[in-house]
C-alpha positions, 0 to 999 in steps of 0.5 A, a space after each residue: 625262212 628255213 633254219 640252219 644250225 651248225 656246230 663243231 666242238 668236243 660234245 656230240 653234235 646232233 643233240 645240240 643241232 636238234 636243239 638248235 633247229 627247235 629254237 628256230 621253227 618260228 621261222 617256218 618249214 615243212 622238213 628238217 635233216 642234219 649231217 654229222 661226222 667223226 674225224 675218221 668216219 663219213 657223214 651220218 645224213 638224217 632227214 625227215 618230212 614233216 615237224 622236227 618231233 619226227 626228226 628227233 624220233 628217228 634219231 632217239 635225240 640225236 643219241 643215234 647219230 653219232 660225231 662231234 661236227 655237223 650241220 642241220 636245217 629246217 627247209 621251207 620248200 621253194 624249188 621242189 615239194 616237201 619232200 624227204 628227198 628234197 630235204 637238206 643236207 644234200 649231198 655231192 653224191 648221186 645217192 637217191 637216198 641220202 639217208 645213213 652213211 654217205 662218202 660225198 666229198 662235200 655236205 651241205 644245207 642252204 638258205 635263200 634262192 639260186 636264181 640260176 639254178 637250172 644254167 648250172 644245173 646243166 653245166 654240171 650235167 655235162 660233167 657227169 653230174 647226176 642230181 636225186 631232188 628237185 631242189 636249186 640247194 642241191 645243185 649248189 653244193 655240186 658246183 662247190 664240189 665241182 670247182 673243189 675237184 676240177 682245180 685241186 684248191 682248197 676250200 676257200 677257193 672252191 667256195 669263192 669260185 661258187 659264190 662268183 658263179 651263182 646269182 641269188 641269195 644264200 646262206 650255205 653251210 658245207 662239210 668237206 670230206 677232206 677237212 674233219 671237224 671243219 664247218 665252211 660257210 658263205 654268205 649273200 643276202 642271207 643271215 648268218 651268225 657264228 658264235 663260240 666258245 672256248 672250246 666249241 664253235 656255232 653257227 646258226 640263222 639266229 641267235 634264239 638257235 645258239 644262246 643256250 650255248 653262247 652270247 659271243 658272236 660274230 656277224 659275217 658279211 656279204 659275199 664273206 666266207 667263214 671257217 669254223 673249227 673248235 673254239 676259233 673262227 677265221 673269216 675270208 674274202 673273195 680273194 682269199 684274204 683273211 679278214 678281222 671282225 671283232 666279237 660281239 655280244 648278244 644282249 638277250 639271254 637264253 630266258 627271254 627266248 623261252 615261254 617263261 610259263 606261258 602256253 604260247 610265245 605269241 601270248 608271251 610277247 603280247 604280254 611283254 608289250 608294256 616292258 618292250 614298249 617302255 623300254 623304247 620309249 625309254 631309250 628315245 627320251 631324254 631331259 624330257 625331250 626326244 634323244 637327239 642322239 636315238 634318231 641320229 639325224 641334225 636339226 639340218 638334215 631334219 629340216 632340209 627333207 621335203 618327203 619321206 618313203 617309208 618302205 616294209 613288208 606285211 606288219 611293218 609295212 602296217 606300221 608305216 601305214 600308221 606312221 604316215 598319218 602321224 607324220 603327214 597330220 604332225 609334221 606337215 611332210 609328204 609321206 609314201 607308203 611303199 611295199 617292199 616288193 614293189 618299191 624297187 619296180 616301180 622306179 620311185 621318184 627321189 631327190 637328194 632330199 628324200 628320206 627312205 626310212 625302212 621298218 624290218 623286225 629281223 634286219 634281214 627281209 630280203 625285199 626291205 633290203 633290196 628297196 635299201 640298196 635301191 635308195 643308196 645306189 641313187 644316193 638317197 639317204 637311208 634310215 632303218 628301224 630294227 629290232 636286230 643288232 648287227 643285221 645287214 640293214 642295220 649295217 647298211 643303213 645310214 643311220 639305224 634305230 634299235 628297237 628294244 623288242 628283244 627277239 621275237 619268236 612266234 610268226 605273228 608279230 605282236 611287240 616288234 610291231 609295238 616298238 616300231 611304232 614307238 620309233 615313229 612316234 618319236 621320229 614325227 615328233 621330232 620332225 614336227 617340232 624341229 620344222 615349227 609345227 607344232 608348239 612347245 607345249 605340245 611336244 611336251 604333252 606329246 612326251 608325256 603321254 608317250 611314257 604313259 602308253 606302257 601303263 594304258 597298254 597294262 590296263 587293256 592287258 587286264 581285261 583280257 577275259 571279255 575278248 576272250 569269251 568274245 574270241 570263242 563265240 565267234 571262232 566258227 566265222 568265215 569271213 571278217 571285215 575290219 573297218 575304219 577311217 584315216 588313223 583306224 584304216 590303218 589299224 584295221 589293216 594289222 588286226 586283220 592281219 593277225 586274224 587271217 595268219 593264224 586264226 585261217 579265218 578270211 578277213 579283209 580290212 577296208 576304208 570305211 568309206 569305200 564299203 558302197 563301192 562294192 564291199 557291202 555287197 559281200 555282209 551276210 547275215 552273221 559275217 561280223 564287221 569290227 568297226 575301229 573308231 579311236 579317231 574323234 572326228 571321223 567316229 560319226 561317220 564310221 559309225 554309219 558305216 557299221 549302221 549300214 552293214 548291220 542293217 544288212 545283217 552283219 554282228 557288230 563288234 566296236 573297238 573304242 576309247 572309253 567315254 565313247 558308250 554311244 557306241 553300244 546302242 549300235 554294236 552287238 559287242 563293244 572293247 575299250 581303249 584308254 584314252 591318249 593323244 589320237 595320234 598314238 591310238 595304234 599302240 593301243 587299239 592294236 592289243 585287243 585285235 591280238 588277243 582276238 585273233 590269239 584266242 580265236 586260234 586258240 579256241 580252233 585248237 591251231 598252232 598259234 606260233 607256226 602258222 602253216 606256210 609262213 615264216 617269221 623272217 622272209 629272207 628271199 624274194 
């Protein structure tokens, strides 16, 4: 959630800030503002409501501003309406409006939630603070200038000092009127990167936002403070100390983050899925079994976990919905699905047995993390499927699978979601065939069909056309429902998800069973019900369940497998699937609910890749 860019080089930085903040709408926001400065010159602060397009207008690109050292950020409201006011950067300064020039000691634009906000908030009162905004970001770039100015140290201290006295999470980027050409950041619990050049230095919430610029990066850590001059960065701790992180180098390329001739990036990933897919299922599999080293666990580890806690939020928590299935049906292991946001409050029972496998595409979701250090702190093994190398928990995790999605820019998540049920596929293989449940020569059926699941996922791909026309017949709908047993409730849950979060269209996904317990209550006449039914020995009684909801006049669209054309007897609309072991029937089920919620979006003339109020990395809580 927000974006924050920074830069300090030998170019003009407001351009490369625009250009940086563009990169990082997918991740939601509802106004935009950058700070710059020359070396003898105060800061220039631009903020604007609305899209970034404003922003850029009332700077002309950046030409406007002048200064080659600045900051900028994209602002998804917590504390405070969106506002111009309430926008970042804020300021030291009690100005009420901080647009033009400013003479602030201290400048800055912030990530995450100052929990204590209002304690601080007046303590700074009392020292004569006046606060212009509503916002919790405000007050902590005050108490930096406070600490810089009550003990006379420099940056660094004043930074550590803050970073002590605040509770929450933050990502916080600030220019100090003492330290031309200078960019300070510090970090907890928030994503931050740095990348640089030879002679040029960036900082941004993710790498989309900086690989036009540079593939050299540096990760800060936790509760670490970083000084970013031209070319060159020095990282700190707490105590001042200067720390040594090595570069590193980002695989994606500027292309792979662009359309590449496709209207949407959410249409571009979906049809990325059969390469992404593939190249997990690549990386998973070796000499024709599963990669031992990819799941990183030994047959004695394997062997000795009595349950599993998979733990995720919104898509990934569906993933895990489906991985409990498989892993219960193959490997005979207990498995609990927990969301992240209630994992922690519930005081999960876990032994030293237990395996907590966290899902999370950006590595950085505020709660999956949280639910980790919970599982360590109680010296549970953990286990984390990500999609971003070197975020915090993959670094914290006890063992970490990549996924290889490659970066993901539209909110609605498509190939993330793929790739991460790939790894789960492999990991209950694997669990099934180290602990004797399942025959040799069913893994290797298992293998097989695994590897074929790019090709399956091509064909649903070209015959896109018939959910299409599908999509635009029924985009006017107001409710949906997605219905469906075991395997099937599970991906009913995502394609129910796709559907309301960009599409605005209510849907709910619901056991087929549970429809008479007062669900059924709710079918009109023309509320259309989309029964999934990839699960041979559950289908009869799902298709029941449809039977009884269009007796009371619901439009009927099937999801199934080919060979199932008993189906068309009863459904006003039907879309095939390739045929695969059952348990791997998510990967391509899932591909016709995108391209239905996709072209239903579509035809409502929506903002397919920014739905409103969301983001696509929830970095608080």
């Amino acid at each position: 959630m927000c974006g924050i860019v920074g830069y300090t080089g030998k170019d003009q930085a407001a351009p490369i800030l625009l250009e940086g903040l563009s990169r990082l709408e997918y991740r939601g926001y509802d106004s935009a503002g950058i700070a710059v400065r020359d070396d003898d010159s105060p800061v220039s602060v631009v903020k604007a409501k609305g899209r970034l397009k404003i922003l850029v207008e009332k700077t002309d690109g950046g030409k406007t501003v002048p200064g080659t050292c600045g900051i900028g950020h994209t602002r998804w409201a917590t504390h405070g309406e969106p506002s111009e006011t309430n926008a970042h950067p804020h300021i030291s300064g009690c100005a009420a409006d901080v647009n033009g020039i400013d003479e602030s000691n201290v400048v800055g634009v912030h990530n995450g939630i100052i929990e204590n906000y209002v304690e601080l908030k007046e303590k700074l009162k009392r020292h004569n603070y006046e606060f212009y905004s509503e916002t919790d970001t405000e007050v902590a770039v005050k108490l930096v200038d406070y600490y810089y100015n009550k003990y006379k140290v420099g940056p660094i201290d004043a930074l550590a000092k803050t970073m002590v006295r605040v509770r929450g999470s933050y990502a916080l980027a600030v220019m100090f009127k003492d330290y031309p050409g200078e960019i300070w950041v510090a970090r907890k619990d928030s994503p931050m990167i740095i990348g640089v050049s030879k002679k040029e230095s960036y900082l941004a919430s993710d790498v989309p936002a900086i690989l036009k610029y540079t593939r050299q990066v540096y990760y800060i850590g936790n509760l670490e403070i970083a000084r970013l001059t031209p070319g060159q960065v020095n990282f700190y701790n707490l105590d001042g100390d200067e720390i040594q992180k090595e570069l590193t180098e980002v695989a994606w390329d500027a292309e792979t983050a662009e359309k590449g001739g496709f209207e949407h990036f959410m249409m571009k990933e979906i049809y990325e899925q059969p390469k992404v897919v593939g190249d997990t299922v690549s990386s998973l599999i070796k000499d024709g079994k599963i990669n031992s080293e990819a799941i990183s666990l030994t047959d004695e580890e394997i062997a000795a976990i009595d349950q599993i806690y998979i733990v995720a939020c919104g898509s990934a928590y569906h993933v895990g919905m489906a991985a409990k299935y498989v892993f219960e049906d193959m490997a005979r292991i207990p498995v609990n699905v927990d969301l992240a946001s209630e994992f922690r409050y519930r005081d999960p029972i876990m032994t030293e047995h237990t395996l907590v496998l966290v899902i999370s595409q950006s590595g950085e979701t505020a709660d999956t993390l949280a639910a980790l250090r919970l599982a360590k702190e109680r010296g549970v093994r953990t286990f984390a499927i990500v999609n971003v190398v070197g975020s915090s928990i993959a670094r914290e995790a006890d063992n970490t699978f990549y996924t290889l999605a490659g970066p993901e820019i539209s909110v609605a998540t498509t190939k993330a979601y793929s790739t991460q049920l790939i790894a789960c596929y492999a990991m209950a293989m694997e669990f099934a065939f180290v602990r004797n449940k399942i025959t040799e020569e069913y893994y290797k059926q298992l293998i097989e069909e695994l590897t074929s699941l790019p090709q399956k996922i091509e064909k649903i791909l070209e015959d896109k056309e018939r959910i299409q026309w599908f999509a635009a017949k029924y985009s006017h709908a107001h409710d949906i429902f997605f219905i469906g047993r075991g395997l099937d409730y599970a991906i009913s849950l995502e394609g129910s998800l796709k559907m309301k979060e960009i599409s605005y269209i209510h849907s709910e996904a619901y056991a087929a069973g549970e429809l008479k317990h007062g669900t059924i209550s709710l079918i009109e006449d023309n509320t259309l019900v989309i029964g999934v039914l990839s699960q041979k020995k559950l289908y009869e009684k799902t298709v029941s369940n449809m039977v009884e909801c269009k007796a009371r006049g619901a439009y009927l669209m099937g999801l199934t497998t080919y060979g199932n054309y008993m189906i068309e007897d009863v459904a006003n609309f039907v879309a095939y699937i390739p045929k695969t072991d059952e348990h791997f029937a998510t990967s391509l089920a899932v591909i016709p609910l995108q391209l239905m919620a996709y072209y239903i979006s579509v035809a409502k003339g929506l903002d397919v890749d920014k739905p409103r109020n969301l983001a696509k990395s929830v970095t608080v809580e």
